[in-house]
C-alpha positions as CSV (number, residue, x, y, z in Angstrom):
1,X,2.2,11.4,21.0
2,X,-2.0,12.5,21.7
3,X,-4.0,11.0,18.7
4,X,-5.9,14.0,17.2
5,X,-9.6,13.5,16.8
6,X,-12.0,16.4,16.2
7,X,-16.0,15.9,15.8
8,X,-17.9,18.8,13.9
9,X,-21.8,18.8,14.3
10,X,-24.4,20.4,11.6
11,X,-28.2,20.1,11.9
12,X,-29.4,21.0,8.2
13,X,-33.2,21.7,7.7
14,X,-34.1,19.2,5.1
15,X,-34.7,21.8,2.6
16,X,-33.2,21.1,-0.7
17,X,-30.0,23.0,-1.6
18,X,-29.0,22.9,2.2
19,X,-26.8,20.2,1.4
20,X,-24.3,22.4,0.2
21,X,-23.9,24.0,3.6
22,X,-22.6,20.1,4.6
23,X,-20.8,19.7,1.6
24,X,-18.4,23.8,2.2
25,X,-18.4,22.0,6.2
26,X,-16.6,19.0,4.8
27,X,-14.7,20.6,2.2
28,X,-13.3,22.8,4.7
29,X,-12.6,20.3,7.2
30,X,-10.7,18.5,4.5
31,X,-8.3,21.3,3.2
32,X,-7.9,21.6,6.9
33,X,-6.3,17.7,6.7
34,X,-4.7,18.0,3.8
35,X,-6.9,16.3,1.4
36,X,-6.0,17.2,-2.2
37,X,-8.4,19.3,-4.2
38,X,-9.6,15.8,-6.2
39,X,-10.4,14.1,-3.1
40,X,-12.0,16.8,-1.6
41,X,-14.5,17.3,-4.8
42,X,-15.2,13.4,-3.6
43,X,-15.9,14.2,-0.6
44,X,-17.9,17.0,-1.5
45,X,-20.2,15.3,-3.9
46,X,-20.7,12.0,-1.4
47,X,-21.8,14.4,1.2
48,X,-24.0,16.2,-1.0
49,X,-25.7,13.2,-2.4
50,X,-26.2,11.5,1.2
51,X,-27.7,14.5,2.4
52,X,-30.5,15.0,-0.5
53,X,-30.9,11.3,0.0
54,X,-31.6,11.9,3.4
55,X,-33.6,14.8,2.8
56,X,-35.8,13.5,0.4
57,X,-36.5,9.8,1.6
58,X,-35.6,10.2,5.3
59,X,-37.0,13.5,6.2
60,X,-39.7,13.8,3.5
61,X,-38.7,17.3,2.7
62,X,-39.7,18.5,6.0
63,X,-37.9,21.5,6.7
64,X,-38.6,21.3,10.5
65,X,-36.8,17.9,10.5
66,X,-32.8,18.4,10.6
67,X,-30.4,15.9,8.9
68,X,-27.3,16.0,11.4
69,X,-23.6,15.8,9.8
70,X,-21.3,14.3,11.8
71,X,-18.0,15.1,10.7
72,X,-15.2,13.1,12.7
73,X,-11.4,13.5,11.7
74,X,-8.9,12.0,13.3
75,X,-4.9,11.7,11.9
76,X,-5.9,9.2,9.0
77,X,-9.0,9.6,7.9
78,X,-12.5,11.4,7.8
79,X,-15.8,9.7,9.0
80,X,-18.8,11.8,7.5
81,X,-22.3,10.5,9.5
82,X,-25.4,11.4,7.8
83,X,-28.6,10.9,9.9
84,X,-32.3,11.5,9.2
85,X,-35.1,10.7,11.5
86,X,-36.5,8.5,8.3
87,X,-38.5,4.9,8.0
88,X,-35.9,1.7,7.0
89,X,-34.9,2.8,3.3
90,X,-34.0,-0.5,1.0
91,X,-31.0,0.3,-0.2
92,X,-30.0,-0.5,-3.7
93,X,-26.3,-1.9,-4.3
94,X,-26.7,-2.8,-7.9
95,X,-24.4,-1.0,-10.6
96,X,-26.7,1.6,-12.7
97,X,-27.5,0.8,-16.3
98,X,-25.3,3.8,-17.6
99,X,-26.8,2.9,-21.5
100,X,-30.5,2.4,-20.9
101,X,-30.3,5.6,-18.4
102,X,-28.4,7.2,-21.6
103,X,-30.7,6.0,-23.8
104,X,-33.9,7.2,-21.7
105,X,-34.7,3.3,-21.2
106,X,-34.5,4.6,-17.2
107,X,-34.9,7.0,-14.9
108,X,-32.4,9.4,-14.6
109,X,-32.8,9.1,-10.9
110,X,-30.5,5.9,-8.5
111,X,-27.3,7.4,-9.3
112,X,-26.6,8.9,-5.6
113,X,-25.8,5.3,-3.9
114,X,-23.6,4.3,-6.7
115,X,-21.7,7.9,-6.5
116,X,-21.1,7.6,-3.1
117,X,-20.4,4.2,-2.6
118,X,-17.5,4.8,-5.8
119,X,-15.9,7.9,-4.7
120,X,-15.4,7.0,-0.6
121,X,-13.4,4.5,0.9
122,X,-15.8,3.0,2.9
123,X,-19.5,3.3,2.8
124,X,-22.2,1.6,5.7
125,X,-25.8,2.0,5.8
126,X,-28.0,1.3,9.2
127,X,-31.5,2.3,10.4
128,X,-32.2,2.1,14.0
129,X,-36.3,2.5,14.9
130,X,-35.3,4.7,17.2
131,X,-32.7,7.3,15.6
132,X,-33.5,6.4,12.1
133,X,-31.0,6.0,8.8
134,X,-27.1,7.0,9.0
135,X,-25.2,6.5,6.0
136,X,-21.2,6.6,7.2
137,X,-18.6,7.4,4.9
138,X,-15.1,7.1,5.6
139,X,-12.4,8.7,3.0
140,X,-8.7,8.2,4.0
141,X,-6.3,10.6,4.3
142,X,-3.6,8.6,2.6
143,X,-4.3,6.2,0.1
């Protein structure tokens, strides 16, 4: 029996609120798989927050520069690659403080990283001087 495998490409100006154009991509790419409608939110909200993380801090907010979705399916799982043509980004792995953020003690802000790192499978971060950041995000189709 052929393995299925099927790659989807979107280039996304990194204009905030574009994200959502990746996040309908991969939402319909999973109800394609059969992902159930709680998985698929996941997915939805780990592709959102990548991509406004690579909009922001990779790209700057500059529309002419696209963040490229890689969407890559094959019979078990989803791989979602997020690129931006941005400087190394320290990435932070720590747990958020939900009480001090609560309590106003911290930014409401570093909650992105956590989200996606929580709600996918499997979660890698790289930066390449010449191609820039990818975060890769891999959510199985059976768990």
């Amino acid at each position: 029996m052929k393995e299925y495998r099927e790659v989807i490409e979107l280039a996304v100006p990194s204009r905030l609120g574009l994200e959502q154009v990746a996040m309908d991509a991969a939402a319909a790419l999973g109800r394609f798989m059969g992902f159930s409608e709680d998985r698929i939110e996941d997915l939805k909200t780990a592709v959102g927050e990548a991509c406004v993380n690579s909009i922001e801090h990779g790209n700057q907010e500059n529309a002419n520069i696209k963040v490229l979705v890689e969407l890559i399916a094959d019979d078990s799982k989803l791989q979602v690659d997020i690129h931006d043509r941005g400087k190394a980004i320290p990435i932070r792995t720590e747990k958020p403080d939900i009480d001090a953020k609560m309590a106003g003690k911290q930014t409401t802000r570093g909650w992105g990283l956590f989200l996606i790192q929580e709600l996918m499978d499997e979660v890698e971060f790289d930066w390449n001087p010449e191609t820039g950041n990818v975060t890769r995000m891999v959510i199985n189709l059976k768990q």
